[in-house]
Every structure is written in structure tokens, then in C-alpha cells.
C-alpha positions as CSV (number, residue, x, y, z in Angstrom):
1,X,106.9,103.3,129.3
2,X,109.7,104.0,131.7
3,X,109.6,99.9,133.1
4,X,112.1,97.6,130.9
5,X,110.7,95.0,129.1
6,X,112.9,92.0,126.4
7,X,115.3,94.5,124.7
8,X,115.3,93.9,121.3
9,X,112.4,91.8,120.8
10,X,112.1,92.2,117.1
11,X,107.7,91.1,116.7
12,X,106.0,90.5,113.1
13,X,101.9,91.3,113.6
14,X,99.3,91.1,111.1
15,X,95.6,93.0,111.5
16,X,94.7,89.8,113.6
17,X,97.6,89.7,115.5
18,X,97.4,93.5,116.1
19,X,94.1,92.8,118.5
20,X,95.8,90.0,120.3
21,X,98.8,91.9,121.4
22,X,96.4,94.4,122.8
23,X,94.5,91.6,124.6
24,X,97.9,90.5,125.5
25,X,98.9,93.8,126.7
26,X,102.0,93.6,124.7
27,X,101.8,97.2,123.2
28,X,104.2,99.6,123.8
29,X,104.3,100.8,127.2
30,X,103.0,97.3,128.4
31,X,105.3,94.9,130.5
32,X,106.8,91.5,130.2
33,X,107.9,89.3,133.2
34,X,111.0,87.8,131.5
35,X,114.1,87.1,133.9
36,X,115.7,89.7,131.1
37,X,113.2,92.1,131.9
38,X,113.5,91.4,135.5
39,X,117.5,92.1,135.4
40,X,116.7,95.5,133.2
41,X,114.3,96.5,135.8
42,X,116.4,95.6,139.1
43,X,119.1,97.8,136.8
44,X,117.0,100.9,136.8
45,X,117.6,100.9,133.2
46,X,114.6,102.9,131.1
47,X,113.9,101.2,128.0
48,X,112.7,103.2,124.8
49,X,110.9,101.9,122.4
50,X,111.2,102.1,118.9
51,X,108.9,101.0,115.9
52,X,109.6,100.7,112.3
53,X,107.7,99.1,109.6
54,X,110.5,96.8,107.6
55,X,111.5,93.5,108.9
56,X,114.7,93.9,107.1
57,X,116.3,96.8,108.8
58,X,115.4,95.8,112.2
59,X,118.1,93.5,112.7
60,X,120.5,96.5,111.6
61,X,118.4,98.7,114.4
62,X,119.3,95.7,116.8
63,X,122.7,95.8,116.4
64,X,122.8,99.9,116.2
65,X,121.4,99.7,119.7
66,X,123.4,97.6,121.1
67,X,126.2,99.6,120.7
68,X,124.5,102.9,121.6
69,X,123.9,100.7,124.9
70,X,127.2,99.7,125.3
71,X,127.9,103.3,125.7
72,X,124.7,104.0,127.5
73,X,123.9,101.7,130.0
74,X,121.5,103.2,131.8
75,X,118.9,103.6,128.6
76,X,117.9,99.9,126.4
77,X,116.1,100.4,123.4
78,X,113.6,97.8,122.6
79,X,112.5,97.1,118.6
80,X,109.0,96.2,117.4
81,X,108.3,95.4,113.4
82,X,104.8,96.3,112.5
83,X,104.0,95.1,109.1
84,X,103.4,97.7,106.6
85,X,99.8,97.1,106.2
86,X,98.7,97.3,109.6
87,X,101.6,100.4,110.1
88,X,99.1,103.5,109.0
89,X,96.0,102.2,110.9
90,X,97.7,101.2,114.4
91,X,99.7,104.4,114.5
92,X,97.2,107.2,114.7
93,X,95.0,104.3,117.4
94,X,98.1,104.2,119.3
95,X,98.9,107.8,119.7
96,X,95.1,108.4,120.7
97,X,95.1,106.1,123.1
98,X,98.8,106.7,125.1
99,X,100.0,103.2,123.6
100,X,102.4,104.6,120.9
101,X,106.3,103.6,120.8
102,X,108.5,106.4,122.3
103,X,110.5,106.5,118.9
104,X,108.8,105.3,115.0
105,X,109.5,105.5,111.5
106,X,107.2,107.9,109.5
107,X,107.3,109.1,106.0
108,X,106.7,112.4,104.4
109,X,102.8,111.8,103.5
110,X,102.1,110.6,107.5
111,X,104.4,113.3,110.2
112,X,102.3,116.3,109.0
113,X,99.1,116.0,111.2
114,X,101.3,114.8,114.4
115,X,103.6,117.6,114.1
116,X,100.8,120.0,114.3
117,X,98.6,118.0,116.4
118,X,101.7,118.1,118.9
119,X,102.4,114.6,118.8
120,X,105.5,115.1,118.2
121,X,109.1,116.4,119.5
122,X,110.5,119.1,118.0
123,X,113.9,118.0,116.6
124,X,114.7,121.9,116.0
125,X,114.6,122.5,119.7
126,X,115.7,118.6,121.4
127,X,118.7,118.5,118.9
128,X,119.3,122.0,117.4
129,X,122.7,121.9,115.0
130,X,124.7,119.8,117.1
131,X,124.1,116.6,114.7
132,X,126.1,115.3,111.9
133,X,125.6,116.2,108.4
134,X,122.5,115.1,106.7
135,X,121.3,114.6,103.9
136,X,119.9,118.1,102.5
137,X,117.4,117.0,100.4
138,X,115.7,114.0,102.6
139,X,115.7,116.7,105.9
140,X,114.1,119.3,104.0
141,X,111.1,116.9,103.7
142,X,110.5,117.2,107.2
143,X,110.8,120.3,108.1
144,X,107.1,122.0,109.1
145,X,106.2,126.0,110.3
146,X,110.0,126.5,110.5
147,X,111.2,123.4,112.7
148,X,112.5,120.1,111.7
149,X,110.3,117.3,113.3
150,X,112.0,113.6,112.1
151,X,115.7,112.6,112.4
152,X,116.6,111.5,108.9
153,X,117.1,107.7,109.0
154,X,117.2,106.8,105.1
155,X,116.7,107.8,101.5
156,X,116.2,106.6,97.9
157,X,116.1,108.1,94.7
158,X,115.2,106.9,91.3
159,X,117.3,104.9,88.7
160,X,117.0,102.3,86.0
161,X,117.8,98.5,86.1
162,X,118.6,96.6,83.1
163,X,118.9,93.2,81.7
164,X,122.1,93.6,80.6
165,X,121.4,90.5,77.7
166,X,118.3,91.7,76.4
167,X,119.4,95.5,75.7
168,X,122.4,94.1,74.2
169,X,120.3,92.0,71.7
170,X,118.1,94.9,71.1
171,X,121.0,97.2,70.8
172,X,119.7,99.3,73.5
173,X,122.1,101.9,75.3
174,X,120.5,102.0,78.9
175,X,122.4,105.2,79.9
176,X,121.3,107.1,76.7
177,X,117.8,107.4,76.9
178,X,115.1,110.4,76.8
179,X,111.8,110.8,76.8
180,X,110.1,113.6,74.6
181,X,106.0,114.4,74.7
182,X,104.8,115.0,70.9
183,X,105.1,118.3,69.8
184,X,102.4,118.2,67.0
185,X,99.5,116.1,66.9
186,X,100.1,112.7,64.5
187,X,103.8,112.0,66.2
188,X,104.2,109.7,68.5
189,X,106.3,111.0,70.5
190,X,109.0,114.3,70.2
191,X,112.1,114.2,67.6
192,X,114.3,113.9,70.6
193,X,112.8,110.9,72.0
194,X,114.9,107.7,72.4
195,X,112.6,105.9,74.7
196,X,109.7,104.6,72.9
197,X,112.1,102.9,70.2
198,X,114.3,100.9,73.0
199,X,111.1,99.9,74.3
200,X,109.9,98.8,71.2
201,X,113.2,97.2,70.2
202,X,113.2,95.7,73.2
203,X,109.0,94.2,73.3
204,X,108.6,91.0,71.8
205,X,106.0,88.5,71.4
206,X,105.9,84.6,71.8
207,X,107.1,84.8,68.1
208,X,109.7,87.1,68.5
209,X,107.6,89.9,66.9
210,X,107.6,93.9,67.8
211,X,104.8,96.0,68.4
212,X,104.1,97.4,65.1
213,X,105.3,94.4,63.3
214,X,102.5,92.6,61.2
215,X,101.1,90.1,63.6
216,X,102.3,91.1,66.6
217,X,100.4,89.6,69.6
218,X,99.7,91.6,72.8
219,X,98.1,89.3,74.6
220,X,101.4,86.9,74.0
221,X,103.7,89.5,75.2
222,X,106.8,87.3,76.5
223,X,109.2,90.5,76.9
224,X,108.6,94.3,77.7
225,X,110.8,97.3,77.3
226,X,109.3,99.3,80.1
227,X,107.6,99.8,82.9
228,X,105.3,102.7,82.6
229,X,102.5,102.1,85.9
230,X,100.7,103.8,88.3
231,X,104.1,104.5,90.1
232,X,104.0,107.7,92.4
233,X,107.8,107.7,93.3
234,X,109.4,105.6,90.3
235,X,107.7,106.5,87.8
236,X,104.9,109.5,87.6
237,X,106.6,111.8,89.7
238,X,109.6,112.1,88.1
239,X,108.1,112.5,84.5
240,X,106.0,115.4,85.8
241,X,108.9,117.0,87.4
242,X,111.0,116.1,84.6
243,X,108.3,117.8,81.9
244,X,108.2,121.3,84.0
245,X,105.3,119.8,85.8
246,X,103.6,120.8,89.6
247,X,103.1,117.3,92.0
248,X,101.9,120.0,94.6
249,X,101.7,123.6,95.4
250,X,101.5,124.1,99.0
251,X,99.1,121.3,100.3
252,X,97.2,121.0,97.4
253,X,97.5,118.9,94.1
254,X,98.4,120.8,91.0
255,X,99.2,118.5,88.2
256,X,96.1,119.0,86.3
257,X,98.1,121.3,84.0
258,X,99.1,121.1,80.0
259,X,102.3,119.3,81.4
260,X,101.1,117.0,83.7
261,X,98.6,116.1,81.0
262,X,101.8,115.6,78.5
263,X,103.8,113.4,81.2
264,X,101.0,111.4,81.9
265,X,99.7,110.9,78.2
266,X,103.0,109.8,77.4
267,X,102.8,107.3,79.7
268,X,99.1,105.7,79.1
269,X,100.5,105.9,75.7
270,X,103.4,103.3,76.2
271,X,100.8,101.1,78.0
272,X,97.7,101.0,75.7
273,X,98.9,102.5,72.5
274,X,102.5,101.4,71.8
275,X,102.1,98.0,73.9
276,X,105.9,98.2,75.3
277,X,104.5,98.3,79.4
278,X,102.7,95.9,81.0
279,X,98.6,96.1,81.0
280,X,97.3,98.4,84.0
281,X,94.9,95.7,84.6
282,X,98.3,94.1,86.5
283,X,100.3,97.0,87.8
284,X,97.6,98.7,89.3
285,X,96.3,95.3,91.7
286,X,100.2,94.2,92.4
287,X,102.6,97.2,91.6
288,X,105.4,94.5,92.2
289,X,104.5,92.9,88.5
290,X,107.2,94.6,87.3
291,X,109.5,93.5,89.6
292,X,108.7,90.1,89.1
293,X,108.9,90.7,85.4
294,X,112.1,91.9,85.6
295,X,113.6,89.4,87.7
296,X,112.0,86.6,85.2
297,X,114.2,88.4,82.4
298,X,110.5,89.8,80.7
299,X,111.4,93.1,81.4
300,X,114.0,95.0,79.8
301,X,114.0,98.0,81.6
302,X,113.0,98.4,85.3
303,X,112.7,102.3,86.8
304,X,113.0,102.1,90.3
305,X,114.9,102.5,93.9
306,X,117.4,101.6,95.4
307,X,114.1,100.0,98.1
308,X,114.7,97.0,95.2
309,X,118.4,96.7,95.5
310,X,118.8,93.9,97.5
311,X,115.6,91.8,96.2
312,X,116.8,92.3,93.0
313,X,120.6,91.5,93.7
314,X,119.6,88.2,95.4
315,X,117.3,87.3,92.6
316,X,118.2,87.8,89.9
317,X,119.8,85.1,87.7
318,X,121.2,86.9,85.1
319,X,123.5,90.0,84.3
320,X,121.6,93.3,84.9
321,X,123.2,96.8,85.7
322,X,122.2,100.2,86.9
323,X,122.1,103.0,84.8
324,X,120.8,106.7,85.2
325,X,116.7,107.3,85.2
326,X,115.6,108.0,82.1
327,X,115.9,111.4,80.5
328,X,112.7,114.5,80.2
329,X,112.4,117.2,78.5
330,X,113.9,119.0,81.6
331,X,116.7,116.5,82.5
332,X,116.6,113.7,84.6
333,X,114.7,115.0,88.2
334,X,114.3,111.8,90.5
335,X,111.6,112.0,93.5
336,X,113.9,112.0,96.4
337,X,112.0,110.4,99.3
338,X,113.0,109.8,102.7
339,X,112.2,107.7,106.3
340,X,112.5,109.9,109.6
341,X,112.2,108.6,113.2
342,X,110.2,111.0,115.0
343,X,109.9,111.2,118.8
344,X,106.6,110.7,120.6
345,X,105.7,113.9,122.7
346,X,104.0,112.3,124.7
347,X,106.2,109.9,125.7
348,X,107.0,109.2,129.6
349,X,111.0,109.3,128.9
350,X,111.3,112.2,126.8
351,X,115.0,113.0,127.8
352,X,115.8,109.0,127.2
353,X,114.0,109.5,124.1
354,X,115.8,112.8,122.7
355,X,119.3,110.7,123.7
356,X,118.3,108.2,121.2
357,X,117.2,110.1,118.2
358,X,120.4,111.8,119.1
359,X,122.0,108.6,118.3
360,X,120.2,107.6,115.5
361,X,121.2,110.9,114.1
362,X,124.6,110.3,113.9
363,X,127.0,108.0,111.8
364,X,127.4,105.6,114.4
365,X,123.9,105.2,114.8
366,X,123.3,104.7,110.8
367,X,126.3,102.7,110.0
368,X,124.4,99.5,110.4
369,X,122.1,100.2,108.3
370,X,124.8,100.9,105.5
371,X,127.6,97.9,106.8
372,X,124.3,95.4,106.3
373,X,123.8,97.1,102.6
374,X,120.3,97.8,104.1
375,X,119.9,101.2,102.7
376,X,121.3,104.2,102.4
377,X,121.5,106.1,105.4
378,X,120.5,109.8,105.6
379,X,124.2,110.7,107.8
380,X,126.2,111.7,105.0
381,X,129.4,110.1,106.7
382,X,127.9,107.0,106.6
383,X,127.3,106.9,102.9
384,X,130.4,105.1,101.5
385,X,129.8,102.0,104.1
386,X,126.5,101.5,101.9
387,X,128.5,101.7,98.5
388,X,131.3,99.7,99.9
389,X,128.9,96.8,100.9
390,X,127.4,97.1,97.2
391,X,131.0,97.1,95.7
392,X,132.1,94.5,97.1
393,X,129.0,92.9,95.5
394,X,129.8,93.9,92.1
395,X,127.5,96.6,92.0
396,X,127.9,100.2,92.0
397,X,125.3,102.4,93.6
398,X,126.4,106.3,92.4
399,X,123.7,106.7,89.7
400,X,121.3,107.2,92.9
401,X,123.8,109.2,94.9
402,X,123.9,111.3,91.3
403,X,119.9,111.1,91.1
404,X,119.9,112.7,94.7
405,X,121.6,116.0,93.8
406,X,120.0,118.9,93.2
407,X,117.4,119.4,91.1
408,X,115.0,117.0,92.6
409,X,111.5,116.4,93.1
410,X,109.9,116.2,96.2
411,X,107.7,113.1,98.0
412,X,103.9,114.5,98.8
413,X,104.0,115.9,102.0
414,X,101.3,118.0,104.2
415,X,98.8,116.8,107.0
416,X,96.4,115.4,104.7
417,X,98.2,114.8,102.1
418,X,97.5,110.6,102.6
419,X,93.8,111.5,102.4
420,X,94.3,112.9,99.2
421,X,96.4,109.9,97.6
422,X,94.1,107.8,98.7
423,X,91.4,109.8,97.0
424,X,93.3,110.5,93.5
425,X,94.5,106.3,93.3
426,X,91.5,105.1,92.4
427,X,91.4,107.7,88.8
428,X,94.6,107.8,87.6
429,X,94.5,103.6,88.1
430,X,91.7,104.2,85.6
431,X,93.1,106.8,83.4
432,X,96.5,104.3,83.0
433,X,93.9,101.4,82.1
434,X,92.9,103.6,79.0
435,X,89.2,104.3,81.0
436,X,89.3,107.6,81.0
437,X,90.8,110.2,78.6
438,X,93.8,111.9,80.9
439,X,93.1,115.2,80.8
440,X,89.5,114.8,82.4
441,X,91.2,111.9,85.0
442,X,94.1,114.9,85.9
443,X,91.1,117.1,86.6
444,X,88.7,114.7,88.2
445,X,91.7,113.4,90.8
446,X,93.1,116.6,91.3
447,X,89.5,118.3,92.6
448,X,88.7,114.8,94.3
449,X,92.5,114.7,96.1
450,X,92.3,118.2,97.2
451,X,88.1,117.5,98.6
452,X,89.9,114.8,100.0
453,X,92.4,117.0,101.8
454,X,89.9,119.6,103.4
455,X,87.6,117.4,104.9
């Protein structure tokens, strides 16, 4: 890895084209006969490479770099964009086999097992202190045994987008609304509950009709108030936490509990009982229905991140807003979750590594990301360059800077802990599409996720 190849060369791959860079010998740590790799190379420069998973921040990453080589010439950094899909099954390939980037994005389910498999440099002991301020809640993620393993690179809470006509109409106050399980059986919902009748108000049919008005037609829904899904981070999550509810305890699942089974009732409920949310039979193939729905103005209310910000804000053609997440019995607790860039251990230029996740510790490092409104970037100094770039959109960003104060709720995180998701999906899919009654589906996932876990 220490030879120069094309700084920069931002690459897209599919599964396909996965296989062919191998043939190609285009991997990380492979070389490339370019006249601009020959002039690195005849410079003694060392090139470290860096891998990330979103097509949009890597032009921010390119410009980053170039200014942490304007002011290192002796170390290029060179960029590769592996799709998302692809990401999770390359990475642990490429570690195994030596072929990993010296520097890659990771999230809180995925550092676990390359921390302990000692994969991965120790951030506590290449870095130490000597770092500006982080965000508290998105470094906490990934911190493992007593060390910090991931430079904090960005983070996104939860809020809630609105179609500013359609509440309007309905006479919905966005920034008012709570959400209440049923205290005794025969209520729909708790006596301090405000949710269920925006979302009604808010639900029509082809007709113009409401859900409990005579003749209203679900399978002519034309608007919806909300978008209850199979959500981990927008929308499950944060009603658990929000209803005194366990995600996790340790590494294990522990939301098979009399609140879990409240949050996620209430939930199923708005899908197949009230008919306010979208059918499961949609969310649960394409999660982005709601998305779509909102940007088609057939969604009222949209719970989400700020990951939808700029999709959204170039979309969108019609007035929508931002207002706080909604409401639970314990107050409004958003997931906070969080990308790192961890360092490869193995990687033949550690100390050219360690100089770049220096960088991309520090403001300088992150203020692309913020200046190109790409997220917001875990350097706390770098923060009001993200809500700057939103401003001067006409859109202000401080109900997820207010979502990401204490108390919180955190992403899944442990070695296995992406086993285990991948074991529980499947069930509570099921359980939102009415198929099974949610107290057995909380038990069921919860035993299957944590099987999952061990193995």
C-alpha cells in the first residue's frame, strides 16, 4: 500500500464489478501505471487509501484531502466509493485477505468484531486527547474494552418533516405532538395522545374521506398522516426509548418487555388498525416508500434524519418544514447514530495512516463535509458551517442539534450485533404486517437475534 496510485479516483462498483476490479487488480494496495501515478511515485509520496460507502460525500473527502495534502506533501490520500450493497460483504473479504483500504467508514453495528479481532488501530493510543472536540454522544458509540477505536466523521439524529399545506388544512400543529400507549384496554390510545388524531385528520381517501368515516376506503388511500414502518433508527428505536423501553442490554436484545410490547403495538396499530401509515406490505420491501410518499405530498408527516435532508430539499415541490420528533411517554429520545473512519492495523503505512485520521479528526478535515451541506460533521467546531449552508437554504437544522442532546438512545452496537439484526428483520417485518400478534414476534426476534449473536 505504500506505492502511489491516481489520487482521488473516486470508483462506483456493483457485486459484478467487485470481481472485476479484483481480476483487474485494482483493490486497495494494487497499482496503476498512470503518468499521475508515475509523478506520485518518482515523488516518494505514500498514498493512503480511504473507503467510504456514499457517493455523495466523496467529493467533500476529495476536496478535504487536498487540502490536508497541500499541507502534507509527502502523504496523498486516494478515495474509493463502494456501493452500500456490496460495502458489508467486500469489507470483512478484504481485511482477510490483506486487500483492505488503509482508512474506511464503519458504523456502530460493523467496528465491533475488527476491534477485537485486532483489525483495527487504537484511536485511544495513535491520537489520545490531542483532537478537537467531538461530538459526545456519536464517540461514545465507538468506544470498546475502554479505548476509542473510530474517528467520528458524522452524525444524525431523528426529527419530523412536514407538508406544511396539508397540516395546515388538517389543522395539524407539527411541533405539538405526543404519542401515548393505552392505559386500559378498549382506548385507542392514552388521554394524552395527540398523534393518532393528526394522523387521522391528516389520512384521506380518493373521496376525501378519514379513517373512521362511513366509507372510507383503505385501499384508495391518496394521503397518510404517518409513517409508522419497520424503521430501526427513525422510527422503532426512538418509541422504545421514548416508552422506558431496553433496544439492548450489553450485547444482547432486550425489548421483549411490557414496554417494548406497548411501543411496538402502538405502532402496528397505526398501520393495520387505524389505517393512518402505509401498509407493511410496502415499507418493509422499499423502506424509501415513505420518502417517496412524502415527497409526492401523500404523506403528511415524515419521521426521519437529517440522512434525507438534501433529497428531500431538492425534491420537494412544495412547502415542508422541520419540526421536533414526536413526543413519548418519556419525552422525545432520538437514536443518535454515527459514521467513524477507522484505521486498518494492518496497514503498511500505519504512521501515514494515523496522520490522516488525525486530520479527519479535526475541523479542517470536516468542514467539507459541512461547507457542501453534506452532513453534519462529528467536530463540534465545524457544526455551524452545516447550519449555515442549510440557512442560506431557507432551512433551519436545530431541531436535530436539539434531538442530539442528552437523553438519547443509542444505535445497536457489539461484534455481532449485525448477525442479530439480520436475524430479528425478518419477524418484526411480520409482526408490522399484522402476522403475528407483537408480544409473541418481541419474544420470537428477541431469542432468534440473540441465537443469532452467539453463534
Amino acid at each position: 500500500m505504500g506505492t502511489a496510485r491516481r489520487r482521488r479516483r473516486v470508483q462506483g462498483t456493483t457485486a459484478a464489478a467487485a470481481a472485476a476490479l479484483a481480476l483487474a487488480a485494482c483493490s486497495p494496495g494494487a497499482t496503476n501505471s498512470s503518468a499521475e501515478d508515475d509523478d506520485a511515485l518518482a515523488s516518494g509520496a505514500t498514498t493512503v487509501t480511504f473507503r467510504l460507502w456514499d457517493e455523495v460525500a466523496a467529493p467533500a473527502y476529495a476536496e478535504s484531502f487536498d487540502a490536508f495534502t497541500a499541507q502534507n506533501p509527502d502523504i496523498q490520500v486516494e478515495i474509493e466509493t463502494v456501493p452500500w450493497a456490496d460495502y458489508w460483504e467486500r469489507l470483512p473479504l478484504d481485511i482477510s485477505s490483506g486487500e483492505m483500504a488503509d482508512i474506511f467508514w464503519t458504523n456502530t453495528s460493523n467496528f465491533g468484531r475488527y476491534a477485537d479481532s485486532g483489525d483495527l488501530i487504537n484511536i485511544s493510543d495513535a491520537i489520545g486527547d490531542d483532537h478537537d472536540k467531538w461530538v459526545e454522544s456519536v464517540t461514545d458509540l465507538y468506544e470498546r474494552n475502554g479505548s476509542l477505536w473510530g474517528v467520528p466523521q458524522l452524525w444524525d439524529s431523528i426529527a419530523l418533516y412536514y407538508n406544511t399545506q396539508l397540516v395546515e388544512d388538517a389543522g395539524v400543529d407539527p411541533t405539538e405532538l405526543t404519542w401515548q400507549p393505552p392505559a386500559d384496554e378498549g382506548q385507542a390510545v392514552g388521554p394524552n395522545d395527540t398523534l393518532l388524531a393528526a394522523s387521522r385528520a391528516l389520512t384521506t381517501d380518493t373521496e376525501g374521506r378519514h379513517p373512521g368515516d362511513e366509507g372510507f376506503d383503505r385501499g384508495s388511500t391518496a394521503v397518510y398522516g404517518f409513517n409508522a414502518q419497520a424503521d430501526l433508527q427513525a422510527i422503532y428505536r426512538d418509541f422504545l426509548a421514548q416508552n422506558g423501553a431496553q433496544f439492548q442490554e450489553g450485547d444482547e436484545f432486550a425489548f421483549a418487555t411490557p414496554e417494548g410490547e406497548e411501543a411496538f403495538q402502538y405502532l402496528v396499530d397505526l398501520i393495520n388498525t387505524h389505517h393512518v401509515a402505509p401498509s407493511a406490505a410496502d415499507t418493509n420491501t422499499n423502506p424509501n416508500v415513505t420518502r417517496d410518499l412524502f415527497l409526492q405530498g401523500r404523506l403528511g408527516l415524515f419521521q426521519s434524519g437529517p440522512y434525507n435532508l438534501r433529497r428531500i430539499a431538492d425534491s420537494a415541490e412544495f412547502e415542508w418544514g422541520l419540526a421536533p420528533l414526536v413526543e413519548g411517554p418519556e419525552g422525545r429520545i432520538s437514536v443518535v447514530h454515527g459514521v467513524a473512519a477507522v484505521g486498518n492495523a494492518n496497514s503498511d503505512n500505519v504512521e501515514a495512516t494515523t496522520e490522516v485520521l488525525r486530520w479527519l479528526g479535526s475541523a479542517d478535515g470536516q468542514s467539507a463535509l459541512a461547507s457542501q451541506g453534506v452532513a453534519f460533521p462529528a467536530a463540534v467546531a465545524a457544526q455551524e458551517t452545516f447550519v449555515d449552508y442549510w440557512a442560506e437554504r431557507g432551512v433551519d437544522v436545530q431541531v436535530f442539534i436539539d434531538a442530539a442532546q442528552e437523553p438519547t438512545a443509542p444505535a445497536p452496537v457489539g461484534p455481532d450485533v449485525n448477525a442479530g439484526l439480520n436475524a430479528v428483520a425478518p419477524i418484526l417485518q411480520d409482526m408490522f404486517l399484522g402476522d403475528i400478534p407483537v408480544a409473541r414476534a418481541l419474544q420470537q426476534a428477541q431469542e432468534a437475534g440473540n441465537e443469532a449473536m452467539e453463534d
